[in-house]
N, C-alpha and C positions, 0 to 999 in steps of 0.2 A: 504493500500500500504506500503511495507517496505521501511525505512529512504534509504535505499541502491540504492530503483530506482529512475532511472529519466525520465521522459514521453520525449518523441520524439520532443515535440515542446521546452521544454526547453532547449534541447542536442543541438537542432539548434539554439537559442538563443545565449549560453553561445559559442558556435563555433564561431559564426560570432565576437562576442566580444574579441574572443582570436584573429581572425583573423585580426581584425582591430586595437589591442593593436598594435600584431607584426608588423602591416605595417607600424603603428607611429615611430616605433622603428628604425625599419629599413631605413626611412626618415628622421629621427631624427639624426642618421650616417652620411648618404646620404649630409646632411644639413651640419654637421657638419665638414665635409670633403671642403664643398666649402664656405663657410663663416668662418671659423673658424680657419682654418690651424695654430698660432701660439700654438692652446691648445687639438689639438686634438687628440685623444687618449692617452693624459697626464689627470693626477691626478684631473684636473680641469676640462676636456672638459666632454662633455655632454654625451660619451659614458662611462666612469670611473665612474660621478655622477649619471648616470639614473643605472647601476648595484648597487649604495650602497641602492638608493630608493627604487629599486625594494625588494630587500633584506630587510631594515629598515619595507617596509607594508607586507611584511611577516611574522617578529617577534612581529608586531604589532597585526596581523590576529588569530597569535597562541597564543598571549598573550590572547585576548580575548576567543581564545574554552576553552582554561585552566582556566582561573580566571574569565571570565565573565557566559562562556555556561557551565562550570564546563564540560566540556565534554573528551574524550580520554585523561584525566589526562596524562599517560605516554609517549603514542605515542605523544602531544602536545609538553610537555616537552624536551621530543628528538629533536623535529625539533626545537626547538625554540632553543636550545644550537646551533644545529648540525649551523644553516642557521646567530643564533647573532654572530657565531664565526668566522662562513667566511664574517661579514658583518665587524667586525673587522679586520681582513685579511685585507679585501680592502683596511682600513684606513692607512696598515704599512706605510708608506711613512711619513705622516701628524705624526704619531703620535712616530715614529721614531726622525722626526725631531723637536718636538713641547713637548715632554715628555721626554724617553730616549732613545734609542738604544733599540732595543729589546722589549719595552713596551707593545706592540701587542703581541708575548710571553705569556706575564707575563696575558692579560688581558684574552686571549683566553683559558689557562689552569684555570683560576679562573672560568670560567663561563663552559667549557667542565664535568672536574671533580666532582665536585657538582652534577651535572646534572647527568652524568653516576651512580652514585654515589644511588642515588635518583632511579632511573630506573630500577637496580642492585635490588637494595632493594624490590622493588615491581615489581620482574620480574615476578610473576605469573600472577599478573595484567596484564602489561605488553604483555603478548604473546596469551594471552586473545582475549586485544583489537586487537591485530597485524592480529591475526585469521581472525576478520571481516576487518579490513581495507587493509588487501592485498589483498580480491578482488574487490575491490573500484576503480571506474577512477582517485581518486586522486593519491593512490599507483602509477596507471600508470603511470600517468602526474609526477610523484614525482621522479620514477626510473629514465623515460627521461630527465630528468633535470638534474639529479646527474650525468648519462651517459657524457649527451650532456656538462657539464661543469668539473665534474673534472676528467672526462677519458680523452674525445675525444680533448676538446679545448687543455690539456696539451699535448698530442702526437702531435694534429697537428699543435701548434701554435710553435714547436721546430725549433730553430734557422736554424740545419746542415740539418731538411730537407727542410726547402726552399731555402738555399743555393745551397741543390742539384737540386733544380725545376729550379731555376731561373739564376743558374749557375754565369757568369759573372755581373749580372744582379743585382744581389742580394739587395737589399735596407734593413735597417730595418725594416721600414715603412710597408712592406709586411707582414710581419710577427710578426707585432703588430698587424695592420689590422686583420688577420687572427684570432688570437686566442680571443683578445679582442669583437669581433663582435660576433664570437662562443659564448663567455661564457656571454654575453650579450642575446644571443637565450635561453642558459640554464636555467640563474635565470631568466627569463621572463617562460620557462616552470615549474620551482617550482615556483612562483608567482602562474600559473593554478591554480598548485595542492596546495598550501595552500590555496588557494580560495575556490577549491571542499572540502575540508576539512573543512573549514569552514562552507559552505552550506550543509555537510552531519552531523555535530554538531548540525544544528539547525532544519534540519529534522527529528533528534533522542531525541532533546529536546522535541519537538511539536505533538512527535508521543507518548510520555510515556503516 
């Protein structure tokens, strides 16, 4: 059987497991919203923390195909900058206030460039591995995620259009809610995909 497939009982497996992350999540908001109200959807509350988690067993995930499964060398390496960088992102605020101004910045180009740098170098490799991994479920899950968080949550978490929806109405509240929850769906679906990535690592290990 090639590392690429996956039998039907496992497909339904790993589904119900995705489905039951998201519904945690989603009550997890839900919770958070009614018990929580002085920190929610600030820097502290459970929706801002469960995004940097989500992100931090991602870079964790990829750490491992790369240095433990030695496996997708380049394509690991990419996600692993692309996903540490926005998990530093998260932190501007913390480390703005607790470091310097700007420090996020400084830490995200140190870990971007390198990495690009690296990938550049060993682009043959590189577009190699890309061959087989974009027709992969994780690709899938990997696009949807990238979509679903830094396209769609930033169009649709914009201030003047829910000012426009809500008119007189308008709270901020609405439109933190909105984007914050979105891009909470997102990295939970790159969470998927660096899972399936990791689980097509170790079917490609086991199968040499």
């Amino acid at each position: 059987m090639s590392p690429e497939t996956i039998s039907f009982r496992s497909t339904c497996l790993r589904a119900l497991c995705y489905i039951l992350l998201t519904a945690a999540l989603v009550q997890g908001v839900y919770l958070e919203a009614i018990h929580l109200p002085d920190t929610r959807l600030s820097e502290v509350g459970f929706t801002e923390l469960t995004q940097s988690t989500l992100l931090a067993i991602c870079v964790i995930l990829l750490a491992y195909v790369r240095f433990g499964l030695r496996q997708l060398p380049t394509i690991s390496l990419l996600m692993m900058a692309f996903l540490g960088a926005s998990l530093v992102r998260e932190q501007d605020a913390l480390l703005d206030a607790y470091v310097f101004d700007g420090a996020w910045q400084v830490i995200v180009t140190l870990i971007v460039l390198p990495s690009l740098y690296a990938v550049i170098r060993a682009r043959h490799t590189f577009l190699a591995e890309f061959e087989r991994y974009a027709n992969s479920f994780s690709f899938g899950l990997f696009a949807a995620g990238f979509l679903v968080t830094y396209v769609f949550s930033r169009l649709y978490g914009r201030g003047e259009m829910w000012m426009a929806i809500l008119g007189d109405a308008y709270v901020r509240d609405f439109k933190n809610a909105a984007e914050e929850t979105t891009e909470l769906l997102g990295y939970a679906l790159l969470l998927f995909a660096v899972i399936e990535l990791t689980l097509l690592a170790r079917r490609r290990l086991t199968t040499r």
